[in-house]
C-alpha positions as a Markdown table, in Angstrom:
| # | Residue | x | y | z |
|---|---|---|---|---|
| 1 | Unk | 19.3 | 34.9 | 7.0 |
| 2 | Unk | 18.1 | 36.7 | 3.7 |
| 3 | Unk | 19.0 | 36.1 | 0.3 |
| 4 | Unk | 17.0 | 33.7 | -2.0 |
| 5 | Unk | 15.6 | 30.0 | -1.4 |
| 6 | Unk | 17.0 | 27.3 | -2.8 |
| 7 | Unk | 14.6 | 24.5 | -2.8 |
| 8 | Unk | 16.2 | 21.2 | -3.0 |
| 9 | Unk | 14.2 | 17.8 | -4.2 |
| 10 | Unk | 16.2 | 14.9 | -2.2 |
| 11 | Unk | 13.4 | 12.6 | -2.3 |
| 12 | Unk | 13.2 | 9.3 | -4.6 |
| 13 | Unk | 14.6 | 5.4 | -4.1 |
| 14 | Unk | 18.1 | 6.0 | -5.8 |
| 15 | Unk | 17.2 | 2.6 | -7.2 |
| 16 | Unk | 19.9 | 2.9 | -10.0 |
| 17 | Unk | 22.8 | 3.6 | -7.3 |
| 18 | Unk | 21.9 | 0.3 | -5.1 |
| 19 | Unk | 23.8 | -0.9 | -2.7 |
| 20 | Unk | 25.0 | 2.2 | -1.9 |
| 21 | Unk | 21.3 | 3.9 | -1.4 |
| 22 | Unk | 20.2 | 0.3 | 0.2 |
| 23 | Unk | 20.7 | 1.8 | 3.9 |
| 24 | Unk | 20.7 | 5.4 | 3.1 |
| 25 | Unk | 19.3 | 8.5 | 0.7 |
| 26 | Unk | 21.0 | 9.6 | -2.1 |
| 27 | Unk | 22.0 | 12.3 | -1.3 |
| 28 | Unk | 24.0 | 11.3 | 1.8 |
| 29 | Unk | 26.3 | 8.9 | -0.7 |
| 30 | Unk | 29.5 | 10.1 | -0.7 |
| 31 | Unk | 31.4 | 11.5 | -3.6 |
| 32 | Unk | 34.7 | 12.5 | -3.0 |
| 33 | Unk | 34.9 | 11.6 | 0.4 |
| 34 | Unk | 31.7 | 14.2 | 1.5 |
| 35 | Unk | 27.9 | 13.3 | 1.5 |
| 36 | Unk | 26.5 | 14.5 | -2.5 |
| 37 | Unk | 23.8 | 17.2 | -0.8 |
| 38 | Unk | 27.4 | 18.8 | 1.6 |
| 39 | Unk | 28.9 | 19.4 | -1.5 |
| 40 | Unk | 25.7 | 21.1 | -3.3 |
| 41 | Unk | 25.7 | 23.0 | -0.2 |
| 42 | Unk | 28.8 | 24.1 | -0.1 |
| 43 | Unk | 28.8 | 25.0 | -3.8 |
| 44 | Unk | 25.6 | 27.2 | -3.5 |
| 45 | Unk | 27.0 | 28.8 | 0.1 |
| 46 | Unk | 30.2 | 30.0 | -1.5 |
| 47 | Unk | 28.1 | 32.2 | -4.2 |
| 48 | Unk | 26.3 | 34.0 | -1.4 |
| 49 | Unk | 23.3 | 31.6 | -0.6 |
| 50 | Unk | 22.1 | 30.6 | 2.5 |
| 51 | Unk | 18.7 | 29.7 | 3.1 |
| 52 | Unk | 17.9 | 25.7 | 2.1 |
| 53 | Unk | 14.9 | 24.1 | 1.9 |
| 54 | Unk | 15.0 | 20.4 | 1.8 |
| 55 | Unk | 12.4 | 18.1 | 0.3 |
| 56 | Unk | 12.9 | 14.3 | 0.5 |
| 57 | Unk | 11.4 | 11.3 | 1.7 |
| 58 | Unk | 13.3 | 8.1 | 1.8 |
| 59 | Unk | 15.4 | 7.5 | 5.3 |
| 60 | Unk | 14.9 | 11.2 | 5.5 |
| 61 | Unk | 16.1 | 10.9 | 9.0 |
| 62 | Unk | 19.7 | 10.8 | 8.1 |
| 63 | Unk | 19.6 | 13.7 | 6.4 |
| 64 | Unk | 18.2 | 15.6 | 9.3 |
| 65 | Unk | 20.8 | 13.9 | 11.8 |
| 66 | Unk | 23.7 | 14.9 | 9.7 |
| 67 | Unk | 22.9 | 18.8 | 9.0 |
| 68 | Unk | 20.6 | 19.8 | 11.3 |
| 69 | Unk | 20.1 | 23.6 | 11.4 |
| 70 | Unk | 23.3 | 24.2 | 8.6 |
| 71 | Unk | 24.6 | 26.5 | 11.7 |
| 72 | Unk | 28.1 | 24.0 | 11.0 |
| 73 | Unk | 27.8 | 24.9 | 7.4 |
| 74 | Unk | 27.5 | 28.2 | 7.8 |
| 75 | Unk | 23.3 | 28.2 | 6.8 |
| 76 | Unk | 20.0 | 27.5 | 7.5 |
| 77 | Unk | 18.5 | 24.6 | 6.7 |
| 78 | Unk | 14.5 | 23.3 | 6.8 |
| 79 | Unk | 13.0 | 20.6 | 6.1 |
| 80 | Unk | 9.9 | 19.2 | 4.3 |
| 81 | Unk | 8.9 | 15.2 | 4.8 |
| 82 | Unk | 6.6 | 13.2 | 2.1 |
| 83 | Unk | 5.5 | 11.3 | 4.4 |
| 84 | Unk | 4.8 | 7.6 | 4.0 |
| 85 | Unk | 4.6 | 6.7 | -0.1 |
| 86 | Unk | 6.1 | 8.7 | -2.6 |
| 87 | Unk | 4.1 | 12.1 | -4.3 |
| 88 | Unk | 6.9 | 12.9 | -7.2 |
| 89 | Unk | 9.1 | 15.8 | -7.6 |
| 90 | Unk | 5.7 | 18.1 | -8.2 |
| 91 | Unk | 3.4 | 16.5 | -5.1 |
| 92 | Unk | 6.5 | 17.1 | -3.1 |
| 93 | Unk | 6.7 | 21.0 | -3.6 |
| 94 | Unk | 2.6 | 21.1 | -3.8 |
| 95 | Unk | 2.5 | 19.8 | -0.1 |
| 96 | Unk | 5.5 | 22.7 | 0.8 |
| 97 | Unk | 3.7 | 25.1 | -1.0 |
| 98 | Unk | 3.5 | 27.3 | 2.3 |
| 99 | Unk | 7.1 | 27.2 | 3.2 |
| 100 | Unk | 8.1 | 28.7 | -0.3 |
| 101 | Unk | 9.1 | 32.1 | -1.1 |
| 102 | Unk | 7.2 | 33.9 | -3.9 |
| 103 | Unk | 10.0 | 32.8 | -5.8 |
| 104 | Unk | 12.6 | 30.6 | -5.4 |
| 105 | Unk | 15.6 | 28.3 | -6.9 |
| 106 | Unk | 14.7 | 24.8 | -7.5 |
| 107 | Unk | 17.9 | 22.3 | -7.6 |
| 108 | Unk | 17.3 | 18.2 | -8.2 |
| 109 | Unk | 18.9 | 16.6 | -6.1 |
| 110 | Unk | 21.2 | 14.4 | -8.1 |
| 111 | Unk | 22.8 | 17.4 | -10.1 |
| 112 | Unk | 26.2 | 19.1 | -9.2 |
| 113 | Unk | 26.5 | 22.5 | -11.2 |
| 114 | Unk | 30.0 | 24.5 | -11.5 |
| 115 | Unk | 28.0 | 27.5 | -12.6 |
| 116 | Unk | 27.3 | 31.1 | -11.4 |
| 117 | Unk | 23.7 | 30.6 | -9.8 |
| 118 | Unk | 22.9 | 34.2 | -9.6 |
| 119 | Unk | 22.6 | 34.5 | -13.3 |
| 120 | Unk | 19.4 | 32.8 | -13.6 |
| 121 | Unk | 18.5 | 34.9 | -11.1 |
| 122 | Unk | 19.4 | 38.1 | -12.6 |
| 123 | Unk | 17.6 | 37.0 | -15.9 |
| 124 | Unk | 14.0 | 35.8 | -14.2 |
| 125 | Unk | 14.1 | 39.4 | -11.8 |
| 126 | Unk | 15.1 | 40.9 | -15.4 |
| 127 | Unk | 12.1 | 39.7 | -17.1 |
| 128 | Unk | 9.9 | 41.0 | -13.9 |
| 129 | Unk | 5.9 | 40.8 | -14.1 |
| 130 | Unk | 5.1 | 40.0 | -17.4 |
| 131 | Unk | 8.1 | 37.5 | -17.4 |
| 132 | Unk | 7.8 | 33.4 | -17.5 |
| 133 | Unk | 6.3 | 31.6 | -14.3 |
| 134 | Unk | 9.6 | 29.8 | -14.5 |
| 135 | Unk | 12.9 | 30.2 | -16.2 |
| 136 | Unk | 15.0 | 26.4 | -17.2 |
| 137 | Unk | 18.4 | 26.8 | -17.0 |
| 138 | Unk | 19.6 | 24.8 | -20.7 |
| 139 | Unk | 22.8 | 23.6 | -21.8 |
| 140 | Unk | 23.2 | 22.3 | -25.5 |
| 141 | Unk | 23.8 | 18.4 | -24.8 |
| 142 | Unk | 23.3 | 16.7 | -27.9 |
| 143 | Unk | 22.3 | 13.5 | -25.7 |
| 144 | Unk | 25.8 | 12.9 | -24.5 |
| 145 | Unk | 25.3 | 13.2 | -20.9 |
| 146 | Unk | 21.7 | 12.5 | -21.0 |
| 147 | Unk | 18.8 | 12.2 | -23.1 |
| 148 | Unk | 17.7 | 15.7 | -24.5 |
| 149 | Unk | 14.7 | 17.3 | -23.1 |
| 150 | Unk | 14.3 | 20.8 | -24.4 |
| 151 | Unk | 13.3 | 22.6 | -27.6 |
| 152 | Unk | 14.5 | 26.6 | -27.1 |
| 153 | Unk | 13.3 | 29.6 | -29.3 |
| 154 | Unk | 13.3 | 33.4 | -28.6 |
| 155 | Unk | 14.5 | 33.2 | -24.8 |
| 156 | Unk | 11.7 | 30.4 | -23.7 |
| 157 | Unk | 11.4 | 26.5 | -23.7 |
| 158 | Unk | 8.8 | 25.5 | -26.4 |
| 159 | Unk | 8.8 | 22.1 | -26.1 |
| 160 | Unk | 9.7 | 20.1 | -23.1 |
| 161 | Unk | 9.9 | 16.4 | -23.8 |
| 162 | Unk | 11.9 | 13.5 | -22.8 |
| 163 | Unk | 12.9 | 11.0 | -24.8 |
| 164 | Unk | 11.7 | 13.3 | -27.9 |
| 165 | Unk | 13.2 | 13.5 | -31.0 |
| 166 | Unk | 15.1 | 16.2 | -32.4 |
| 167 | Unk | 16.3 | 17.4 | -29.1 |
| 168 | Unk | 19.9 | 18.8 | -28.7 |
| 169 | Unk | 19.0 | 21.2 | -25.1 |
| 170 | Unk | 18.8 | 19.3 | -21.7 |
| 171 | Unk | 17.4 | 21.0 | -18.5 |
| 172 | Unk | 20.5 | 21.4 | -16.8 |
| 173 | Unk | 18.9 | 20.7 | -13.2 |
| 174 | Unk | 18.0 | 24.3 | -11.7 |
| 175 | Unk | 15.5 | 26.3 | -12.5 |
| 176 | Unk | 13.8 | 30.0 | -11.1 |
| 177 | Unk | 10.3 | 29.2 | -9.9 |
| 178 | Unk | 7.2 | 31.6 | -8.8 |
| 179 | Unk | 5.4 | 30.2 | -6.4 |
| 180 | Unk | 2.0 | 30.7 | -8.2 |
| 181 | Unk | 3.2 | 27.9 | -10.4 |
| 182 | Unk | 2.9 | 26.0 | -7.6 |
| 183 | Unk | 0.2 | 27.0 | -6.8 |
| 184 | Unk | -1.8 | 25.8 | -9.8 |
| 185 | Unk | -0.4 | 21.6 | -9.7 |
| 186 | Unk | -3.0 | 21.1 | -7.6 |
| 187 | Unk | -4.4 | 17.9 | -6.1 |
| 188 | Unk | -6.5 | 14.8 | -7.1 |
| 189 | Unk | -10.1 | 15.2 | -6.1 |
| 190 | Unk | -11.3 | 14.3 | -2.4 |
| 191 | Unk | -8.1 | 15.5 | -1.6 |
| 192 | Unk | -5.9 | 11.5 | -2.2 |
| 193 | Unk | -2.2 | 11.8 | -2.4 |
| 194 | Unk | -0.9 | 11.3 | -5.8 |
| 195 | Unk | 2.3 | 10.8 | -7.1 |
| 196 | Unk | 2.7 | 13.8 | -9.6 |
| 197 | Unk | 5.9 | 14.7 | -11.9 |
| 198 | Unk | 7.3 | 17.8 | -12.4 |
| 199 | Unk | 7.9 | 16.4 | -16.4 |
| 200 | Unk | 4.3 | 17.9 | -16.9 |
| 201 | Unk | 4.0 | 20.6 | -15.2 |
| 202 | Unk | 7.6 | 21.7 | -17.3 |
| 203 | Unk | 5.6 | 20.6 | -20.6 |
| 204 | Unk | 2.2 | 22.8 | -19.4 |
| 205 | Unk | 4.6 | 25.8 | -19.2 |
| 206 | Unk | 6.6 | 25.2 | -22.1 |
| 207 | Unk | 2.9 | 24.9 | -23.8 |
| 208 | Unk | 1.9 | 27.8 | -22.8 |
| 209 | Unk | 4.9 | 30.6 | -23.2 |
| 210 | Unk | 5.7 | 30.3 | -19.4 |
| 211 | Unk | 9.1 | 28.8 | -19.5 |
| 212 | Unk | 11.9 | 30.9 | -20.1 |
| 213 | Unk | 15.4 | 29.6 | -21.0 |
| 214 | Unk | 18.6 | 30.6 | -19.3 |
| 215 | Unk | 21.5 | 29.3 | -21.4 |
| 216 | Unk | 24.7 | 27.8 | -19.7 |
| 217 | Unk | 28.1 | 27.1 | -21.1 |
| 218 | Unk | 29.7 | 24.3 | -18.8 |
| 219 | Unk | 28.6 | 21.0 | -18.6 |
| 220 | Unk | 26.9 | 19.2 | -15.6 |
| 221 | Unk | 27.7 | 16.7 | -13.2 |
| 222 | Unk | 25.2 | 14.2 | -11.9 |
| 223 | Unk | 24.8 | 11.1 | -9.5 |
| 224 | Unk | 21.7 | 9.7 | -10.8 |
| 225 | Unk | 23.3 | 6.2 | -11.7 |
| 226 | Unk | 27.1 | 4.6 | -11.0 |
| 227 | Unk | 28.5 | 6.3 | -14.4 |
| 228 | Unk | 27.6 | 9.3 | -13.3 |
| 229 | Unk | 29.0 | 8.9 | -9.9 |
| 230 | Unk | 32.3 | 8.2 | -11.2 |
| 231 | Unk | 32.0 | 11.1 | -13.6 |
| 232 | Unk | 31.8 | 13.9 | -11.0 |
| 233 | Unk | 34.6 | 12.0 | -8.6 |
| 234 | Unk | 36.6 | 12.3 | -11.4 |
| 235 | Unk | 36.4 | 16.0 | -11.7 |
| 236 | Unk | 36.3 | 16.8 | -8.1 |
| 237 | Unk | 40.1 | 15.2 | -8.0 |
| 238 | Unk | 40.9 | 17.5 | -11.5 |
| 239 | Unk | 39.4 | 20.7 | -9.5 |
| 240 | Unk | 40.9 | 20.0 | -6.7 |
| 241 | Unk | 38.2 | 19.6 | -4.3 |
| 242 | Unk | 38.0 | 15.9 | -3.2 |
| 243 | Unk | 38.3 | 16.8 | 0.1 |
């Protein structure tokens, strides 16, 4: 299948969504009736996607049982195990650095986005070569879905911070990555599995002009925590699709 990659991060505890992640991952609690990561899936399929990579960790075993291939979903789907103990959102792309594409889409795991995804992609091919190792997509939150995370001037992130005063952008959850940026995380010396963030490696961009901004309109949807989860039901029964 051609088009893009989208690179999901599924990994994590889910610790703020117990009971219901007690016996499984996040990402196979239902919302709507469907597990969360069938609905990203779905979403991103009906724009033209169809090539997933999955990156988890915790009961990771469901997740395989229950979409296999992605042949039933119409996709292809692979797969990328932490192993035992977690390595972070950044140690988890590090160790499937060879799997990725020179450039990819990076979606957490938790987030549910009602936008177009091919206009970050547009904008990062747009910038080309001399363009950002990344582009953010942004959405002007004001802390009232969560805490805001992002400074924006001239078309990049300048600051990344969380919890950092001032704010009024959030990262909105996807983002265009080049693989050389994944390149450069790296690993702790003598080669010891570390847990590493992707919070610094976004701040090390943002440092460094290498974080471009991509702008959104609509607001996100997430399942981080039970609010949250009751948030996005909500609007799947509004939309329609709580089926």
């Amino acid at each position: 299948m051609s088009g893009p990659q989208i690179v999901i991060l599924a990994g994590g505890l889910g610790t703020r969504l117990r009971p219901w992640t007690l016996e499984r991952p996040k990402a196979m609690v239902e919302v709507g009736g469907r597990p969360f990561l069938e609905r990203q899936i779905r979403l991103v399929r009906s724009q033209g996607f169809r090539r997933f990579l999955v990156l988890g960790g915790y009961r990771m075993d469901q997740i395989r049982r229950h979409f296999r291939s992605g042949e039933r979903w119409g996709v292809s789907i692979k797969y990328r195990d932490d192993g035992e103990g977690l390595v972070g959102t950044a140690g988890a792309l590090w160790q499937a650095v060879e799997e990725l594409d020179p450039w990819f889409l990076l979606l957490d795991g938790d987030s549910f986005l009602p936008i177009d995804f091919r206009g970050p992609v547009r904008e990062f091919l747009a910038r080309g070569l001399a363009g950002p190792g990344a582009l953010m997509t942004v959405y002007r939150n004001r802390n009232r879905w969560s805490a805001s995370n992002v400074e924006v001037a001239g078309g990049r992130v300048v600051r990344y911070e969380r919890g950092g005063r001032g704010l009024e952008d959030v990262h909105y959850g996807l983002s265009v990555v080049a693989r050389r940026v994944v390149e450069g995380i790296g690993q702790a010396p003598g080669g010891r599995r570390v847990s590493l963030s992707l919070d610094a490696v976004w701040a090390r961009l943002a440092g460094a002009g290498e974080l471009g901004a991509y702008r959104v309109r609509r607001r996100f949807y997430q399942i981080g925590d039970p609010a949250g989860l009751e948030d996005l039901e909500g609007y799947l029964r509004r939309s329609g699709l709580a089926t």
